[in-house]
C-alpha positions in Angstrom: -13.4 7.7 20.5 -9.8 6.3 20.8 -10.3 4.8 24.2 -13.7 3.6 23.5 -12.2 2.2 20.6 -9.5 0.2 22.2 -11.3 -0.5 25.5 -13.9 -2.3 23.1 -11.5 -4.9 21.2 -8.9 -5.2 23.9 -10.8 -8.2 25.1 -11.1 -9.4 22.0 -7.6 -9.2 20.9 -6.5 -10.3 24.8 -8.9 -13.5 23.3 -7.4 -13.9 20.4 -3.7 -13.5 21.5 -4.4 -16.5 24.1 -5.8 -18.8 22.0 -2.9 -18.2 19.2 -0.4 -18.8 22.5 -2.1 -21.8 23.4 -1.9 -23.3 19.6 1.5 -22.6 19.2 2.9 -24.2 22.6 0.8 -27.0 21.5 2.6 -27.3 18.3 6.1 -27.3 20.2 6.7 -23.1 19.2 8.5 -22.3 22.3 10.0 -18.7 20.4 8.1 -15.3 20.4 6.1 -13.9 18.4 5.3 -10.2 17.3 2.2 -8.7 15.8 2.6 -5.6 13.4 1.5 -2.0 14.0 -0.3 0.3 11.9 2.8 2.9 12.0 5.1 -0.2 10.2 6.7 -1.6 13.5 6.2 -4.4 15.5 5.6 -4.9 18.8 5.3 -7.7 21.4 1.7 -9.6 22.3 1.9 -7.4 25.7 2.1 -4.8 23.8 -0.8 -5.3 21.8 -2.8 -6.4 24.9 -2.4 -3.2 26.2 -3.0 -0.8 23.0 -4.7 -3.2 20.4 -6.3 -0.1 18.8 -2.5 0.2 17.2 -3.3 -3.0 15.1 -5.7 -0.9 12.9 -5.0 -1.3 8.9 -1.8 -3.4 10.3 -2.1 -5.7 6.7 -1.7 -3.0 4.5 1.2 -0.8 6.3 2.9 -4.6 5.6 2.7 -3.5 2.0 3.8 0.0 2.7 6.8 -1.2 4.7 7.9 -4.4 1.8 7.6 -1.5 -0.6 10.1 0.5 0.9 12.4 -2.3 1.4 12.0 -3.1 -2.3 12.8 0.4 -3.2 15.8 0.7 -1.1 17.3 -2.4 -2.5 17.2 -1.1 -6.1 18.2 2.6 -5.2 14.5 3.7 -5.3 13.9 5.8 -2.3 10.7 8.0 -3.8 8.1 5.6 -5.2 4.7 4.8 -5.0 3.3 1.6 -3.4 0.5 0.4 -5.2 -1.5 -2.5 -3.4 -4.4 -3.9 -5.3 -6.1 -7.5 -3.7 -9.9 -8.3 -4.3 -11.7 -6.2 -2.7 -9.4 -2.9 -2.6 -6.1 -1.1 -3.7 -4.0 1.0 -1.2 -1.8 3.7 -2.3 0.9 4.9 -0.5 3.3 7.0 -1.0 7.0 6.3 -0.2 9.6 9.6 0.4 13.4 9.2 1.2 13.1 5.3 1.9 9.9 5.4 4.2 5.8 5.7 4.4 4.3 8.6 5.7 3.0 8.5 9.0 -0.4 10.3 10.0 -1.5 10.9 13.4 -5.2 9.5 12.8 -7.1 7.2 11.0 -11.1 6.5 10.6 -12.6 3.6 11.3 -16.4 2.1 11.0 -17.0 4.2 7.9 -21.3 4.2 7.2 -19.8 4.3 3.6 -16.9 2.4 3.3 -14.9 5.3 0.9 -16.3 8.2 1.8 -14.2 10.6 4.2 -15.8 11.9 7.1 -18.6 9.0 7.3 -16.4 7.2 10.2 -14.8 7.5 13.7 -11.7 9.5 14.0 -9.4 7.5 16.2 -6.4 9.4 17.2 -3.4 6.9 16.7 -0.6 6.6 14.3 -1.0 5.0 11.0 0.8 4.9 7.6 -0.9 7.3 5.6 -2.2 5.6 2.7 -5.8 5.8 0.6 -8.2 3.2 -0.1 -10.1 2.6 -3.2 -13.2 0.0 -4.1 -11.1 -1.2 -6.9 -9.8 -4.8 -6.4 -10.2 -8.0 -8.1 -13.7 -8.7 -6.9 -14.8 -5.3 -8.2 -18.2 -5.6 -9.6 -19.0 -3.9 -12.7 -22.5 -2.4 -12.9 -24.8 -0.1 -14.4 -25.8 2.9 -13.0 -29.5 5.0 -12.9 -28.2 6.7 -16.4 -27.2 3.6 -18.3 -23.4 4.3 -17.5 -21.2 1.1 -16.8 -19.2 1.7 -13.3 -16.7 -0.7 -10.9 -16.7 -0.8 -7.5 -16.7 -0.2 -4.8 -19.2 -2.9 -4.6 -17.1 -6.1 -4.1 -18.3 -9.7 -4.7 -15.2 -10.6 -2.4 -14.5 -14.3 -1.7 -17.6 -15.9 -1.2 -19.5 -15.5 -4.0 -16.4 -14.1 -6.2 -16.0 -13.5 -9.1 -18.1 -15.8 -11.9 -15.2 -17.4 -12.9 -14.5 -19.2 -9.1 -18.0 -21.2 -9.7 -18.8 -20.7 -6.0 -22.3 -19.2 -7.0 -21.1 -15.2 -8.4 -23.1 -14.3 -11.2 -22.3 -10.6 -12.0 -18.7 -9.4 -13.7 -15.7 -8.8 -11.6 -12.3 -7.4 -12.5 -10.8 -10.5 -12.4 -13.4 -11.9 -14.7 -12.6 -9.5 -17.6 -8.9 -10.6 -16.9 -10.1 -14.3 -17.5 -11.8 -12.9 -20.7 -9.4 -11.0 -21.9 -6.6 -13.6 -21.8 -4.7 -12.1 -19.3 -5.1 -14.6 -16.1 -5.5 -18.5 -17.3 -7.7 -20.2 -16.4 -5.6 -23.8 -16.0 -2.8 -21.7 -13.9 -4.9 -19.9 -11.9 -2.5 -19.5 -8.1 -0.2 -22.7 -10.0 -3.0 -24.6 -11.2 -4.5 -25.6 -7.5 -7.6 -23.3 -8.2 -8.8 -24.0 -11.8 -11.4 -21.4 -12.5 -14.4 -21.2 -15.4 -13.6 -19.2 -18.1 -16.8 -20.0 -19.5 -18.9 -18.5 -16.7 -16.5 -15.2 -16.9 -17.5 -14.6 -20.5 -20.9 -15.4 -19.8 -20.8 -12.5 -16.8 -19.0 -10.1 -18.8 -21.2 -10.7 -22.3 -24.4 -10.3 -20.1 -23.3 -6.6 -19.1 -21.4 -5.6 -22.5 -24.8 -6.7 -24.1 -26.7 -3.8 -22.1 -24.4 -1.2 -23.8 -24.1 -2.8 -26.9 -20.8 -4.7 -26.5 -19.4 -7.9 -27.3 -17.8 -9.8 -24.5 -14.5 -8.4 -25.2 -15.2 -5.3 -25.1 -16.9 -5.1 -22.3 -14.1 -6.6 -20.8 -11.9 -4.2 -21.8 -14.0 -1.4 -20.7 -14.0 -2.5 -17.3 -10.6 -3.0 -17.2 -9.8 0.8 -18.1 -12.6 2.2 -16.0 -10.7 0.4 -12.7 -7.4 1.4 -13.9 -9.1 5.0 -14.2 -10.3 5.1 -10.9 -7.8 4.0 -9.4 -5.4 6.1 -11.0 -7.2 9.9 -10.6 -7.6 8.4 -6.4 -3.7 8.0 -7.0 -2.9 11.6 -8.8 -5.1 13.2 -5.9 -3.7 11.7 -3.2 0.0 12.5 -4.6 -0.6 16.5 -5.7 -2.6 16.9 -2.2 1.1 16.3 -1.0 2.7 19.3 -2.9 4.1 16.5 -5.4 3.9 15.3 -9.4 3.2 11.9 -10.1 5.7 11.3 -12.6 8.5 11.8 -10.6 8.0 8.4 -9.0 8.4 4.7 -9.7 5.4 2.5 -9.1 5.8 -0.4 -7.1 3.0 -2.8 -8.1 2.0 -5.9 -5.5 -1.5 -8.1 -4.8 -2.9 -10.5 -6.3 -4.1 -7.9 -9.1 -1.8 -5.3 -8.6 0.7 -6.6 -11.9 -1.9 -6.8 -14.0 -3.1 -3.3 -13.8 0.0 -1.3 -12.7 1.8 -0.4 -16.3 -2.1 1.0 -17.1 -2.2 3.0 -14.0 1.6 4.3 -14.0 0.7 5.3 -18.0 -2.8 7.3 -16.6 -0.6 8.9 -14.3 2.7 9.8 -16.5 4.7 7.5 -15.2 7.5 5.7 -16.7 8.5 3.1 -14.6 6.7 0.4 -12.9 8.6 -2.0 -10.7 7.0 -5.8 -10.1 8.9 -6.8 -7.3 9.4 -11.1 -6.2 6.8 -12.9 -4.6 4.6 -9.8 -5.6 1.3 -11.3 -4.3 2.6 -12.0 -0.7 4.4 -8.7 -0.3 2.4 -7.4 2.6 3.4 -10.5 4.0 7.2 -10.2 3.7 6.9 -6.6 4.6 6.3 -8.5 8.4 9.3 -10.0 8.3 11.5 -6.9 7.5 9.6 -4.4 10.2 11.5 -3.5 13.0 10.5 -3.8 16.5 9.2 0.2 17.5 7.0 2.5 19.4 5.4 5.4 18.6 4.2 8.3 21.4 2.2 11.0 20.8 0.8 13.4 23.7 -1.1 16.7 23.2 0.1 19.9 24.1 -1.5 23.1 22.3 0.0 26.1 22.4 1.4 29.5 20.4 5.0 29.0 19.3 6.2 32.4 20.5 4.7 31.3 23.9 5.7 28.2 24.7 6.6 26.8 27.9 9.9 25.0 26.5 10.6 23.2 30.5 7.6 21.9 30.0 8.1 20.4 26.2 11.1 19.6 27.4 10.4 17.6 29.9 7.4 15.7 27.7 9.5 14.4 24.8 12.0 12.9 27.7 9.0 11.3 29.5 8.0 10.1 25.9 11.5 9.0 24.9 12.0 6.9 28.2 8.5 5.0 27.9 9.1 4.6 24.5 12.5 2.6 25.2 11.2 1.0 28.2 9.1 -0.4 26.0 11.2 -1.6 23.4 13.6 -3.2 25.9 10.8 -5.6 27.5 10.0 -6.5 23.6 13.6 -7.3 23.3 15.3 -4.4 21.3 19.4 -4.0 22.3 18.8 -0.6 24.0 22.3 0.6 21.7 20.4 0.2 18.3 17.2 1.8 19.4 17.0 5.1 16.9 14.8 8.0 18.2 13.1 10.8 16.5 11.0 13.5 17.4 8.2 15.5 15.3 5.6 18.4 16.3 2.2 18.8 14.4 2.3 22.5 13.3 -0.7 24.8 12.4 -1.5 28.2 11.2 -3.8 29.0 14.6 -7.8 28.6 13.6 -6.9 26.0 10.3 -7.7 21.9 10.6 -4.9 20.9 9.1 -1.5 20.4 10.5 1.7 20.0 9.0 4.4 17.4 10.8 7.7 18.8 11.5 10.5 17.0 12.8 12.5 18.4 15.9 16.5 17.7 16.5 17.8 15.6 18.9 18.7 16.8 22.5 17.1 19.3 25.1 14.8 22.1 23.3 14.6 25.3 24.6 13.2 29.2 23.8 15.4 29.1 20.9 14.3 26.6 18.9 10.9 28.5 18.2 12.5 30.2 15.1 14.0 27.0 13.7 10.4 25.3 13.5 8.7 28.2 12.6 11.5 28.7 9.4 10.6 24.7 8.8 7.1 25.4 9.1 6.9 27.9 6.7 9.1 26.4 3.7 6.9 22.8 4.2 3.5 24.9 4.2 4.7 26.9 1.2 5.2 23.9 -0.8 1.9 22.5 -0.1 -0.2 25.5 -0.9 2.2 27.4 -2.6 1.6 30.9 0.0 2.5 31.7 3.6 0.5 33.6 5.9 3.3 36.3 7.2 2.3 37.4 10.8 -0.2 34.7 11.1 0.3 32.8 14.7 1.7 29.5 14.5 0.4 26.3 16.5 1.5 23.7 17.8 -0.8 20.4 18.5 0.9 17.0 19.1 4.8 16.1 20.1 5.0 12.6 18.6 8.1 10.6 19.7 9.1 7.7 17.5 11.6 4.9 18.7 12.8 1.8 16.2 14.6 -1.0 16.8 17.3 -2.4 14.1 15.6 -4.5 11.1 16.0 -7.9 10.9 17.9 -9.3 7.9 15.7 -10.6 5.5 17.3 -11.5 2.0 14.9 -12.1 -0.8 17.7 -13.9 -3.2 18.8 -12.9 -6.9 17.6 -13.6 -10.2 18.5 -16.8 -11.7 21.1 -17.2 -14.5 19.4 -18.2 -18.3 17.9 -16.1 -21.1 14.0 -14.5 -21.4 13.8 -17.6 -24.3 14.6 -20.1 -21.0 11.4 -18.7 -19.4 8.9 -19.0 -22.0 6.1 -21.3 -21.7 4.2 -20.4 -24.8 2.0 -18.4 -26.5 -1.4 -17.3 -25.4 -4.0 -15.2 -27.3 -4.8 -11.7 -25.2 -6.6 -9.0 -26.0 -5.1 -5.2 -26.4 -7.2 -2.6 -28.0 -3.3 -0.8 -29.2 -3.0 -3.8 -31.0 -7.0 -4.4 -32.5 -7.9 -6.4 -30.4 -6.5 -10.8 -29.5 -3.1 -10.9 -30.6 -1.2 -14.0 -29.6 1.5 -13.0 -26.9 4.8 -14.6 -25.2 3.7 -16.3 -21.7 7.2 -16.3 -19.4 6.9 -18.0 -15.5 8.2 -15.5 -13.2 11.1 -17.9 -11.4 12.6 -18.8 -14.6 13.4 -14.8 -15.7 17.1 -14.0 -15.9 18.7 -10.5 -14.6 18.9 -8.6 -17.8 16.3 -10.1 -19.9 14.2 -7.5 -22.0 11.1 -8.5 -23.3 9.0 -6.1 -25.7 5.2 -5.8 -25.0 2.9 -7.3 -25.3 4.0 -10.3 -22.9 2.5 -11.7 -19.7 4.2 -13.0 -16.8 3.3 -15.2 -14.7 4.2 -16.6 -10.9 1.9 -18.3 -8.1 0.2 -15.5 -7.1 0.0 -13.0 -9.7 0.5 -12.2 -13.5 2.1 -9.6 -15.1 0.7 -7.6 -17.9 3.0 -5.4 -20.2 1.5 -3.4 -22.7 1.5 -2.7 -26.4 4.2 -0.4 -26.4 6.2 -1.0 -22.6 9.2 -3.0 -22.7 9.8 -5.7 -19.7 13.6 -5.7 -18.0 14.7 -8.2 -15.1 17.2 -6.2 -12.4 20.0 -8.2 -10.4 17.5 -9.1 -7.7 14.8 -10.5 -10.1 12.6 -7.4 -10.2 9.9 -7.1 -13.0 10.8 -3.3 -14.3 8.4 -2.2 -16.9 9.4 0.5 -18.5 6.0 2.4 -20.0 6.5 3.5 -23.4 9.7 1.8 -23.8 12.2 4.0 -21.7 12.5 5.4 -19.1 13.0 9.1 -21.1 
């Protein structure tokens, strides 16, 4: 399905690619441009021409990758990346500075969220979950009475009530509007004022069906989101042999800040990190991808019985095409990094497990290196080995990246957290009993070291961030929002 897959958009993209060449020389542009992967990398138009199937979910590994770059600049190497926009939120988890890479991803689901209802298509991709959970998220009841979220989506055209462009039924982002959090006259800086009035109207009409004032209602739909979106989260995390709580959550979208310190306390954890410009991150995580190339090529066989001339000679052939490429893109052929991983298997299971293979020519003796590897990863996943069990091996992926540009995001401002305040707005938290009147701060005015006890909002263009009854707000040195849930980090 890969090929068909790519042979079927390539002359769409070619299309597309042509017409965005043609614009931009008509503009003056006279530079070059590059188009991001789904592994995190970029890579030239020509590129893309060629293998446009490696464009797949290329937005959200944007996220993945700004994430990352976030984390490393605090000291935050192991955190979560928590995505949430309109329609859905993306997870992904981030180890030792990077996102994981899987070798496949499905495509042209018949239900959007349900696994196995799509076409595998056999090219790599950051390895992230999505969930129906965004801002557009409709809130409905189901055949037992029962008020549920998602995955439903009145995306941007109706949207949510509050827009006025013809949505009748509740959203996320309408129980927001109801419950104080998002205001209506600041709504991305005031150029889109939306109708508070219709949100309440949408949220009272559902809440009435269950016996709930407006409020309520709003409430509820808020913590069945966050819960949703939080067990998807725990899932995805233990499937991967770790505990939630040992990671930071790095919260971006539009809606992301305003549900992350309710997500990171479903999940027990204790830290939730907001970073700059948090609705556009996907967007900056373009401009700090490297340019790179990933290969993978088949070759199935028993460890013990490997032909190691011939694996040998495949990662070379890999490794050359990969830089080859690279070079035409641009890359200095000196700052071009290379690694190598095989996809390992107990012979007769579905799953593989990625292990990465040293540098240099591999021969007979490696077998007992990878199969050590192999064992210790496998253990920690399922906690049991099979001793005696043959060992497969599936794909030799080769992975090339070129050095990353320098992108600096800037410091936070000098001032105190009374400089930033704007006011006072009435919210509602059920900790608290219900609308309590609560500080309002603008993002861009927040000094490094301010600390700010919940409840508080804060607010920037593109998003607001909610802290909770309970959570204490702290600015870092490079104007990160750090939330610390429950107060401390302890």
């Amino acid at each position: 399905s890969t090929t068909v897959c790519n042979a079927y958009v390539q002359p769409l993209v070619d299309h597309y690619l042509e017409e965005m060449e043609r614009a931009l020389a008509a503009r003056g542009f006279a530079g070059g441009f590059f188009l991001m992967q789904s592994t995190g990398a970029v890579t030239s138009p020509q590129v893309a021409r060629q293998l446009p199937v490696r464009l797949l979910e290329s937005g959200p590994a944007g996220g993945a990758l700004a994430a990352a770059y976030f984390g490393e600049r605090i000291g935050r190497p192991d955190l979560v990346a928590f995505d949430m926009g309109g329609t859905t939120a993306k997870i992904c988890v981030i180890e030792d500075g990077r996102p994981e890479v899987a070798a496949s991803v499905e495509v042209a689901r018949v239900h959007r969220f349900k696994r196995g209802s799509g076409l595998p298509v056999r090219t790599p991709v950051v390895e992230m979950i999505e969930i129906g959970a965004g801002g557009g998220s409709i809130a409905r009841l189901d055949a037992m009475g029962l008020m549920r979220v998602g995955p439903e989506s009145a995306e941007a055209s109706p949207g949510p009530a509050c827009y006025g462009f013809g949505g009748t039924e509740a959203t996320v982002t309408d129980a927001c509007v109801v419950l104080g959090y998002f205001d209506p006259a600041a709504f991305l800086g005031g150029t889109m004022p939306v109708d508070r009035q219709a949100a309440v109207d949408a949220v009272t009409r559902i809440g009435a069906q269950v016996g709930l004032d407006g409020a309520t209602a709003a409430w509820g739909i808020l913590s069945i989101v966050c819960e949703n979106m939080a067990q998807a989260a725990r899932v995805h995390i233990i499937e991967r042999g770790q505990d939630p709580r040992r990671y930071a959550l790095m919260g971006f979208g539009g809606a992301g800040p305003a549900t992350a310190a309710r997500v990171a306390r479903l999940l027990g954890m204790r830290e939730v990190i907001i970073p700059r410009a948090s609705g556009l991150a996907s967007a900056l995580g373009l401009l700090v991808a490297p340019l790179g190339f990933d290969l993978v090529h088949s070759l199935v066989g028993d460890l013990e019985h490997l032909d190691w001339t011939q694996v040998d000679g495949l990662l070379r052939a890999l490794e050359e095409r990969g830089r080859r490429q690279l070079h035409d893109a641009g890359a200095p052929a000196a700052a071009v990094a290379c690694e190598r991983y095989v996809a390992m298997r107990y012979e007769g299971q579905f799953h593989e497990i990625e292990i990465p293979v040293p540098d240099g020519a591999v021969s007979a003796g490696l077998a007992a290196a990878l199969r050590e590897q192999f064992l210790g990863e496998y253990g920690r996943l399922y906690g049991i080995t099979l001793n005696g069990y043959p060992i497969q091996t599936l794909n030799w992926r080769v992975l090339l990246r070129g050095p990353r540009p320098p992108v600096e995001v800037g410091t936070a401002p000098a001032g105190s957290a009374a400089d930033a305040q704007t006011g006072q707005r009435r919210a509602y938290f059920a900790e608290a009993g219900g609308f309590v009147a609560v500080p309002v701060f603008e993002r861009d005015r927040l000094a490094a070291g301010a600390s700010i006890p919940g409840p508080a909002l804060v607010e920037e263009r593109e998003a607001t961030a909610v802290v909770g009854v309970g959570d204490r707000l702290t600015v870092d040195a490079m104007g990160n929002l750090v939330i610390l849930v429950g107060g401390s980090r302890a």
